[in-house]
ROZALUM-558226 format. One record per residue (C-alpha): residue number from 1; residue in three letters; z, y, x. Coordinates in Angstrom, 2 decimals. Layout:
nr:rest:Z:Y:X
NUM:ALA:Z:Y:X
...
//
This chain:
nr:rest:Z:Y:X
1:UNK:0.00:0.00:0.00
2:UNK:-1.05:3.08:1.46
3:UNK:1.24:6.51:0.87
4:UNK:-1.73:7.80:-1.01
5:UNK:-1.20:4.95:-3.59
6:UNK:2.08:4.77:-3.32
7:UNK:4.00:5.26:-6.77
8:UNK:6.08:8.28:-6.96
9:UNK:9.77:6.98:-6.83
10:UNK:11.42:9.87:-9.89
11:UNK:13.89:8.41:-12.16
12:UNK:17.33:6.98:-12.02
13:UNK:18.16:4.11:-9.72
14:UNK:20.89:1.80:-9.98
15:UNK:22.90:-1.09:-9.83
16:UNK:23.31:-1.01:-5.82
17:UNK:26.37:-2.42:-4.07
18:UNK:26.86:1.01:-1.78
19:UNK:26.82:2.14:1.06
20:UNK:27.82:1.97:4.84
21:UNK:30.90:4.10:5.17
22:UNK:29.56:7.44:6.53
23:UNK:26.44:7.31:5.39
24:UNK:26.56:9.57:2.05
25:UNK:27.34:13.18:1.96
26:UNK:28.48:15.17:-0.71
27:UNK:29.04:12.44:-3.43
28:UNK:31.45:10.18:-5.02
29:UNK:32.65:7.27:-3.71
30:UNK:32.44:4.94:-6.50
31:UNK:28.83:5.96:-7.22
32:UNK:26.28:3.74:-8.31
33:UNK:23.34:5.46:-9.44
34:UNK:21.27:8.54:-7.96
35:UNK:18.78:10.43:-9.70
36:UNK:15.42:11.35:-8.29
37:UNK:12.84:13.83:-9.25
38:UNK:10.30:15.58:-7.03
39:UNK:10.94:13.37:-4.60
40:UNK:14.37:14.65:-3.89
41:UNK:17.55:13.27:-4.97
42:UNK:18.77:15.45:-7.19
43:UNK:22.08:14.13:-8.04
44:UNK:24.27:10.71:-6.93
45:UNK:27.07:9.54:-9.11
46:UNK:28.34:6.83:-11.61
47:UNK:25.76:5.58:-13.79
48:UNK:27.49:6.50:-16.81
49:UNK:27.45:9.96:-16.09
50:UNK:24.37:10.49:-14.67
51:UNK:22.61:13.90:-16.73
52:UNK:18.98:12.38:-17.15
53:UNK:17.45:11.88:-19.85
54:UNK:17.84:8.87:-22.05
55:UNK:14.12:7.44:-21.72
56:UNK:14.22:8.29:-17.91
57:UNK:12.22:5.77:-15.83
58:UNK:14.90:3.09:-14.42
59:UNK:14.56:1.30:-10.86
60:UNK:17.58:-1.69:-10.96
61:UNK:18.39:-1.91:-7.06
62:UNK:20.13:-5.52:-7.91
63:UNK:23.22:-5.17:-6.16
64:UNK:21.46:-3.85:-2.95
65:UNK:22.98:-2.20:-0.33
66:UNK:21.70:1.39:0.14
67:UNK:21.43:3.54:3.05
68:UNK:19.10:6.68:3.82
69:UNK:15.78:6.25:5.29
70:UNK:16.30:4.86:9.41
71:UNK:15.24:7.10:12.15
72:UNK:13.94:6.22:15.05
73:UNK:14.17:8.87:17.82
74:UNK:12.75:7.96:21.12
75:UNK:9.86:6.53:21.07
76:UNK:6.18:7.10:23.60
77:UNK:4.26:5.32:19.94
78:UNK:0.65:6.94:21.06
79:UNK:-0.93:5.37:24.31
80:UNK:-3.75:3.53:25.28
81:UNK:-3.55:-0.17:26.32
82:UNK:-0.90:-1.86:27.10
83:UNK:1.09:-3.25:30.54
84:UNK:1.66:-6.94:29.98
85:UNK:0.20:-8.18:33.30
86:UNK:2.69:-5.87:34.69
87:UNK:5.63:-7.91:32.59
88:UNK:4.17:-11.18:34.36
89:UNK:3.99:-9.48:37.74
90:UNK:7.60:-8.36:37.49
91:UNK:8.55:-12.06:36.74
92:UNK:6.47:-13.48:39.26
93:UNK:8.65:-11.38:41.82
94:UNK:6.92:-7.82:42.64
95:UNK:8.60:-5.17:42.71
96:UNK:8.09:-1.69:40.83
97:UNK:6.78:-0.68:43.97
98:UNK:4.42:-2.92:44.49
99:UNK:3.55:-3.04:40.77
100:UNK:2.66:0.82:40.84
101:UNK:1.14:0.67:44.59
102:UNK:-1.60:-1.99:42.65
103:UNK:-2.59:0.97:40.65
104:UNK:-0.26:0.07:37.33
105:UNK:2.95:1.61:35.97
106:UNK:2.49:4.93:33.71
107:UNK:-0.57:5.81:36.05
108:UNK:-1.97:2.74:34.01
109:UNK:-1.23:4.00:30.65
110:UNK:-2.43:7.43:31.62
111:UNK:-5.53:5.81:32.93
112:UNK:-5.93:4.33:29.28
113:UNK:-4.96:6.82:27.51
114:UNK:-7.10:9.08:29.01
115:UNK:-9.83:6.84:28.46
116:UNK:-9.43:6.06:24.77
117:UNK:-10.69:8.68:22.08
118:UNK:-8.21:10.41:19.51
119:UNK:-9.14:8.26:16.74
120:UNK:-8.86:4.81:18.93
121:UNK:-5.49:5.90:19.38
122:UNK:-4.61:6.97:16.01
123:UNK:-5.31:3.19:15.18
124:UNK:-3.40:1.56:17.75
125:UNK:-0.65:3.48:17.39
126:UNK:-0.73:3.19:13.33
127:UNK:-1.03:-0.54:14.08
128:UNK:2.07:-0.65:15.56
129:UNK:3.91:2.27:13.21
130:UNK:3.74:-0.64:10.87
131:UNK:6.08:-2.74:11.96
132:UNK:8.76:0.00:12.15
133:UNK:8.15:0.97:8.72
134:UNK:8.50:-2.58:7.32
135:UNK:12.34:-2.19:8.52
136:UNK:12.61:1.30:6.58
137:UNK:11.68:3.54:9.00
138:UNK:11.02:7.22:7.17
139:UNK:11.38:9.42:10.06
140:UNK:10.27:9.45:13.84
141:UNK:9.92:11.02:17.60
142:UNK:6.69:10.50:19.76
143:UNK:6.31:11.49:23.25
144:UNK:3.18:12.55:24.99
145:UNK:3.37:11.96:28.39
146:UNK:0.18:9.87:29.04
147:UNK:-2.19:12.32:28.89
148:UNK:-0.74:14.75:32.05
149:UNK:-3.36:17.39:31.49
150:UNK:-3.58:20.05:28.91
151:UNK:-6.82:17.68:27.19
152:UNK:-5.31:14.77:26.61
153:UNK:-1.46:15.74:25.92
154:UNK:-3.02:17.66:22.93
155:UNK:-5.04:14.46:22.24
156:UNK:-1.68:12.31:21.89
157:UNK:0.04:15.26:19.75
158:UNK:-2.67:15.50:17.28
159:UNK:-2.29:11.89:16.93
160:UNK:1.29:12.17:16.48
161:UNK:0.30:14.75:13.50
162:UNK:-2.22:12.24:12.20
163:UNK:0.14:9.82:11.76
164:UNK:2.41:11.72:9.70
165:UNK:-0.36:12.51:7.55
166:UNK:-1.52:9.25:7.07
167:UNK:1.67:7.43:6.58
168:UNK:4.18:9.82:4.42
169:UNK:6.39:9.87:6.94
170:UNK:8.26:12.63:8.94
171:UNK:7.33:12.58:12.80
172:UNK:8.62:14.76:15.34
173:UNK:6.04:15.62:18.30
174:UNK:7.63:16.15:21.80
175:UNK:5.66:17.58:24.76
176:UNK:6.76:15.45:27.61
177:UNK:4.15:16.90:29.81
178:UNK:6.71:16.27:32.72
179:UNK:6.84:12.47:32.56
180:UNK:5.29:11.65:35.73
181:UNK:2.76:12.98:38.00
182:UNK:-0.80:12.80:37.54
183:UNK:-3.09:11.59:40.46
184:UNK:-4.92:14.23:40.64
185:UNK:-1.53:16.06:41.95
186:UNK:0.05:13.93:44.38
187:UNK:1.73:15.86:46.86
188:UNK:1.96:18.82:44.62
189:UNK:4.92:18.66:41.88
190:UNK:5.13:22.10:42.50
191:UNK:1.54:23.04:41.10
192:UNK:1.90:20.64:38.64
193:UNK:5.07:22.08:36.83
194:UNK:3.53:24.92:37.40
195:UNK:0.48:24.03:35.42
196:UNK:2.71:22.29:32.40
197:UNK:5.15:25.95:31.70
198:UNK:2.32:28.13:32.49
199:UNK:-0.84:26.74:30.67
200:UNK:0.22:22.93:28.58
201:UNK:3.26:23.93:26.67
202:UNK:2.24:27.08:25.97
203:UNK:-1.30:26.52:24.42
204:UNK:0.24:23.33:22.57
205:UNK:2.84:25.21:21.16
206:UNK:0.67:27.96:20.08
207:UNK:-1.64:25.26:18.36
208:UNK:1.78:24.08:16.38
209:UNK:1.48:20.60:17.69
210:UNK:5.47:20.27:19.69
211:UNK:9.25:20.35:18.05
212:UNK:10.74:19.81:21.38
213:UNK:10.37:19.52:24.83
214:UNK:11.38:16.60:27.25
215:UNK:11.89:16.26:30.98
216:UNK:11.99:12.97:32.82
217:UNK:14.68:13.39:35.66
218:UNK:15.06:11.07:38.00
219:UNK:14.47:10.57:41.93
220:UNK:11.01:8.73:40.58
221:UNK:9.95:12.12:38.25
222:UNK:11.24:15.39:38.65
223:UNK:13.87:17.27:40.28
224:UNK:16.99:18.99:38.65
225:UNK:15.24:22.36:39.87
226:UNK:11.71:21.33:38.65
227:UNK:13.05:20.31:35.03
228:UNK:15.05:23.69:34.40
229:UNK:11.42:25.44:34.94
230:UNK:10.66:23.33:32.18
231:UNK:13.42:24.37:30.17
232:UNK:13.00:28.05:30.69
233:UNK:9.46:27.93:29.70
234:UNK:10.36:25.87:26.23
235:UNK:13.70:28.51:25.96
236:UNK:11.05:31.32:26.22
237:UNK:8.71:29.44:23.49
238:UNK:11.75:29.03:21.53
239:UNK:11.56:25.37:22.01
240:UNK:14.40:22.96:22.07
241:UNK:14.74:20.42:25.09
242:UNK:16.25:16.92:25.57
243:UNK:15.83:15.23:28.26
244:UNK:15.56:11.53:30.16
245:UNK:18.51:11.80:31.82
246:UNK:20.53:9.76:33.83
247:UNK:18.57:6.57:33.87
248:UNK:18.39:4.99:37.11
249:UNK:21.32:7.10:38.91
250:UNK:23.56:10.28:38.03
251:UNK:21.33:13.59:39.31
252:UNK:23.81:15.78:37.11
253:UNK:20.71:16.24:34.46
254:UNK:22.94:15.97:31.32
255:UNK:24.94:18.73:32.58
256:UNK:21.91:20.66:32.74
257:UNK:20.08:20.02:29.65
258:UNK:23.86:20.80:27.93
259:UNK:23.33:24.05:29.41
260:UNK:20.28:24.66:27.53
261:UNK:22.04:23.53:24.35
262:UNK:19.52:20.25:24.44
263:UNK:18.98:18.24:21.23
264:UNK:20.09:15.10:23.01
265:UNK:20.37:13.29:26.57
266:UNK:18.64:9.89:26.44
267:UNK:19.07:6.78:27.98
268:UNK:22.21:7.83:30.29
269:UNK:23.20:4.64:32.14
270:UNK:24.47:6.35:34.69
271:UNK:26.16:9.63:32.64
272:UNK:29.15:10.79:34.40
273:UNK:32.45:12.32:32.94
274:UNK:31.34:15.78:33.61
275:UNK:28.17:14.86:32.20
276:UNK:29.80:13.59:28.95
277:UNK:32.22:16.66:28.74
278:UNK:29.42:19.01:28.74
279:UNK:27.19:16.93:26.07
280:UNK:30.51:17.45:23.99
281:UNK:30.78:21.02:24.42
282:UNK:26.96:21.85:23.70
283:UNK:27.09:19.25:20.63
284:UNK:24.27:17.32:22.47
285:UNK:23.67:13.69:21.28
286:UNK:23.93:10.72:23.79
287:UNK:20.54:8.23:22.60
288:UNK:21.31:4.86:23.75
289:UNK:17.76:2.66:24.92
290:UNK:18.84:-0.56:24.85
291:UNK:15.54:-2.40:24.77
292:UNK:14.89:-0.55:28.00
293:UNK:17.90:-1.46:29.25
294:UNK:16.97:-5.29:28.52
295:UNK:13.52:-5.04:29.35
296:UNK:14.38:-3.83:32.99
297:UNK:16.92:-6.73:33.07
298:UNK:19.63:-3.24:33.98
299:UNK:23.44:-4.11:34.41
300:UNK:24.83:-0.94:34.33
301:UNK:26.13:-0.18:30.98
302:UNK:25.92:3.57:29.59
303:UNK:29.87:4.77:29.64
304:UNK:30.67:4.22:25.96
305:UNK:33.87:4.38:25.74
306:UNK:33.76:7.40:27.75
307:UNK:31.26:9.11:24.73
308:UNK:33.74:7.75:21.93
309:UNK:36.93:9.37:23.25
310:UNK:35.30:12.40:23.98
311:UNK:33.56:12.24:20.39
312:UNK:30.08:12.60:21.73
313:UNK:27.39:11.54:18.48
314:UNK:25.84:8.45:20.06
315:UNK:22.28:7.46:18.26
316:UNK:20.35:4.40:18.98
317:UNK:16.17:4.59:19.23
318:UNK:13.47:1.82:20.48
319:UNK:12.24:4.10:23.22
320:UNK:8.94:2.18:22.57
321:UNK:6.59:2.14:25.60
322:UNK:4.18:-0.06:26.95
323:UNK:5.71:-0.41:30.66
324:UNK:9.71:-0.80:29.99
325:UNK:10.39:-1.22:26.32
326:UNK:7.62:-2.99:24.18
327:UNK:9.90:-2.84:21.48
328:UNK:8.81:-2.80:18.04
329:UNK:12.08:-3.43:15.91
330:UNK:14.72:-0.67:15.55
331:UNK:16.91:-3.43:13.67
332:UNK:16.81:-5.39:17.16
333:UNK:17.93:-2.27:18.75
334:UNK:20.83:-2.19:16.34
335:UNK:21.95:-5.52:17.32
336:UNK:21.30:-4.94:21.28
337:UNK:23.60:-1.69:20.62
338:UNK:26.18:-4.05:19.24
339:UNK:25.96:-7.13:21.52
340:UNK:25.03:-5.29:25.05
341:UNK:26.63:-2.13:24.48
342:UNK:29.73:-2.92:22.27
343:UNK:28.84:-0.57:19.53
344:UNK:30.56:-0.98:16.59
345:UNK:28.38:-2.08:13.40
346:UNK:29.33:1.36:11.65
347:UNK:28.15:3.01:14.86
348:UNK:25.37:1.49:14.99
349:UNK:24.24:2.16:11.78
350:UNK:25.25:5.68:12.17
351:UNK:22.92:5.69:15.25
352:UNK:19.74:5.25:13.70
353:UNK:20.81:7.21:11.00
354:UNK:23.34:10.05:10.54
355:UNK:22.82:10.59:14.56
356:UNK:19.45:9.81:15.26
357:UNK:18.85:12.63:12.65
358:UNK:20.83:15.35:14.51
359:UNK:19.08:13.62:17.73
360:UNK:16.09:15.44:16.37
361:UNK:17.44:18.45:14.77
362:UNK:16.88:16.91:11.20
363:UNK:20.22:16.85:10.17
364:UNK:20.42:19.61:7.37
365:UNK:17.41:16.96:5.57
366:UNK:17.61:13.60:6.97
367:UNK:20.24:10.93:7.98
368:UNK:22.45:10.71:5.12
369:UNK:22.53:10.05:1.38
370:UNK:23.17:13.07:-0.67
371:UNK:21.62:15.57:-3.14
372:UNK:19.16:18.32:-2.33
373:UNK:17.80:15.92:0.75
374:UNK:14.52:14.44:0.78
375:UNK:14.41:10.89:-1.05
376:UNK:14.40:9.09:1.80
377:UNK:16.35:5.75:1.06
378:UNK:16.34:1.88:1.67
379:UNK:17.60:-0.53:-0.32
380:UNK:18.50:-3.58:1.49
381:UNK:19.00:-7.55:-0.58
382:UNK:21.84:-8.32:2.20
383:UNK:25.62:-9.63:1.43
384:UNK:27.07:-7.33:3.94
385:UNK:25.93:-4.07:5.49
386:UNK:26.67:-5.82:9.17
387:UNK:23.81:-8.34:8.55
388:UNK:21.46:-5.39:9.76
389:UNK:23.17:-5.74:12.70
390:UNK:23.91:-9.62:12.75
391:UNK:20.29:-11.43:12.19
392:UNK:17.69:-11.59:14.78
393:UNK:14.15:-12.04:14.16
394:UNK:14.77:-12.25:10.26
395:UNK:13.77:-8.94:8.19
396:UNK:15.65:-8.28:5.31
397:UNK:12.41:-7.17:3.58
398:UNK:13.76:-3.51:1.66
399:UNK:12.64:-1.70:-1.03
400:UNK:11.99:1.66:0.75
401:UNK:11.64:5.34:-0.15
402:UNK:9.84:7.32:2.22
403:UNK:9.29:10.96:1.01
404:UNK:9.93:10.22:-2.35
405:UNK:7.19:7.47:-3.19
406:UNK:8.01:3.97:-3.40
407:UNK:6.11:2.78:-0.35
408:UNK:7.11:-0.99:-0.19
409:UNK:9.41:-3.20:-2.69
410:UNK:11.64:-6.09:-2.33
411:UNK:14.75:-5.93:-4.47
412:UNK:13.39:-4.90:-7.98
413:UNK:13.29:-1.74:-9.99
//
């Protein structure tokens, strides 16, 4: 079913279970029944009281389990090809290194993605938007970062635009110009952050095609100097940043990005106290990866306990890519975040929810139940809420809401 098909979702629903604690703003806690018209929810509350009218169209959620539309936040959806040899090589014993002196690594996806024409990657990437939307996906964030030149960055964000058109479903577009460094510059990181503030962000921005603006930081990418140029150039643009921080060791990058009030820090194996004390003072949100985390076979945990005491919002995101998380399952991520990273189910759920929402500045609309948001909801046929954490490689097959049309059914109604 297509969004253009898809049946407009107005009218009163009921007969759910409820919902995971946290989850609902704004409403009752004994409610069973929310009203929807205009493909907002107008109203949540106890069936008997709802104020619709009488002959109101009815959807019968069957003792469902509701929760608002999941959220995926960090993801690099639009590419061309795809690194599997590179998985076998890994196994077979090279190392990174060697991997990328053989000509692969993101060089190889930029290679591809340079390669492939807007509307051949509008269909790969909608091929695999599929998958995350059978789960109850409504919103999500893709990366550029492939294209490293003014051309084909614009050619991965108008595909990120595409996709929102074509599916129904909100995406935000992040200009991650300053991923890695193009061939053509080697030697030169200078000129090359030069050319991303001065001429690709903003042209891009003027053409309304980036929300935010992201930095990888590492030893690998770019320097703790060369990423605040970035950041000044989105702060003049008045752009928000996040920023790949913290991945492979501690170069004091979440401390930076909290200085420019960043959206979130993502990944942050390696966060340090400091690091977590200033994410908690600019309100920043710590986005756990753990595919990437699995996929790299990593054994240094993100400090979590460190992030709960110090209240820090902690979401949870498939940080699909082709080279170190070929993930295509955000539920999976909710049980990696459980199982590897000793996330609470709650948390968890709050993660690609509640905090993946405020992860991309969508929480005033997105991320909880309540009235006046956007009907974005999923009802899931499960026992417990902690099944969406528990099973692995089972879908519970929802009946979703995305944008107020009734975009896939499973439980009824």
């Amino acid at each position: 079913m297509t969004h253009a098909q898809a049946p407009g979702a107005d009218g009163l629903w009921v007969h759910w279970q409820g919902w995971p604690g946290g989850l609902a703003e704004g409403v009752p806690a004994d409610s069973n029944a929310l009203w929807v018209q205009g493909g907002q929810v107008q109203w949540v509350g106890r069936e008997d009281t709802a104020p619709v009218p009488a002959d109101a169209v009815r959807h019968d959620a069957r003792g469902a389990w509701l929760t608002p539309g999941l959220i995926d936040c960090h993801t690099h959806l639009v590419y061309g090809g795809q690194r599997a040899n590179e998985f076998a090589l890994r196994l077979a014993g090279a190392s990174y290194e060697d991997v990328a002196r053989a000509g692969g690594g993101i060089v190889s996806s930029v290679r591809a993605t340079r390669e492939a024409s807007e509307d051949a990657l509008l269909a790969s990437a909608s091929a695999r938007l599929q998958s995350l939307l059978a789960e109850g996906v409504c919103a999500i964030e893709i990366k550029s970062g492939y294209g490293l030149s003014l051309a084909h960055e614009r050619k991965q964000l108008r595909v990120a635009r595409r996709l929102a058109e074509l599916h129904g479903l909100t995406v935000r577009s992040t200009f991650l110009g300053a991923h890695a460094l193009p061939p053509e510059y080697a030697g030169r990181s200078g000129d090359y952050i030069d050319l991303v503030c001065h001429e690709m962000l903003p042209a891009l921005a003027a053409e309304g095609l980036v929300d935010a603006v992201d930095v990888f930081c590492e030893h690998i990418a770019f320097s703790l100097a060369e990423t605040e140029q970035v950041f000044q150039a989105a702060q003049a643009l008045g752009l928000p940043v996040k920023l790949h921080a913290e991945q492979l060791s501690d170069m004091g990058g979440a401390a930076l990005a909290a200085r420019y009030g960043a959206l979130s820090c993502d990944h942050i194996e390696h966060l340090s106290p400091e690091g977590i004390e200033a994410m908690r003072a600019a309100g920043s949100v710590a986005v756990l990866l753990p595919g990437a985390y699995y996929s790299l076979r990593d054994t240094h945990l993100p400090p979590i306990a460190g992030l709960r005491a110090a209240g820090v919002a902690m979401a949870v995101s498939t940080d699909h890519n082709p080279g170190t998380s070929p993930v295509l399952s955000l539920l999976l991520m909710v049980n990696m975040a459980c199982t590897l990273f000793r996330l609470t189910v709650p948390e968890a759920l709050a993660g690609v929810t509640r905090h993946a929402a405020q992860a991309l500045g969508l929480q005033a609309t997105h991320g909880v139940v309540g009235p006046g948001r956007p009907a974005n909801l999923v009802f899931w046929p499960v026992q417990d809420p902690a099944e969406l954490a528990y099973w692995v490689g089972q879908r519970a097959q929802p009946t979703v809401v995305r944008q107020g049309r009734i975009v896939q059914r499973a439980c009824g109604g």
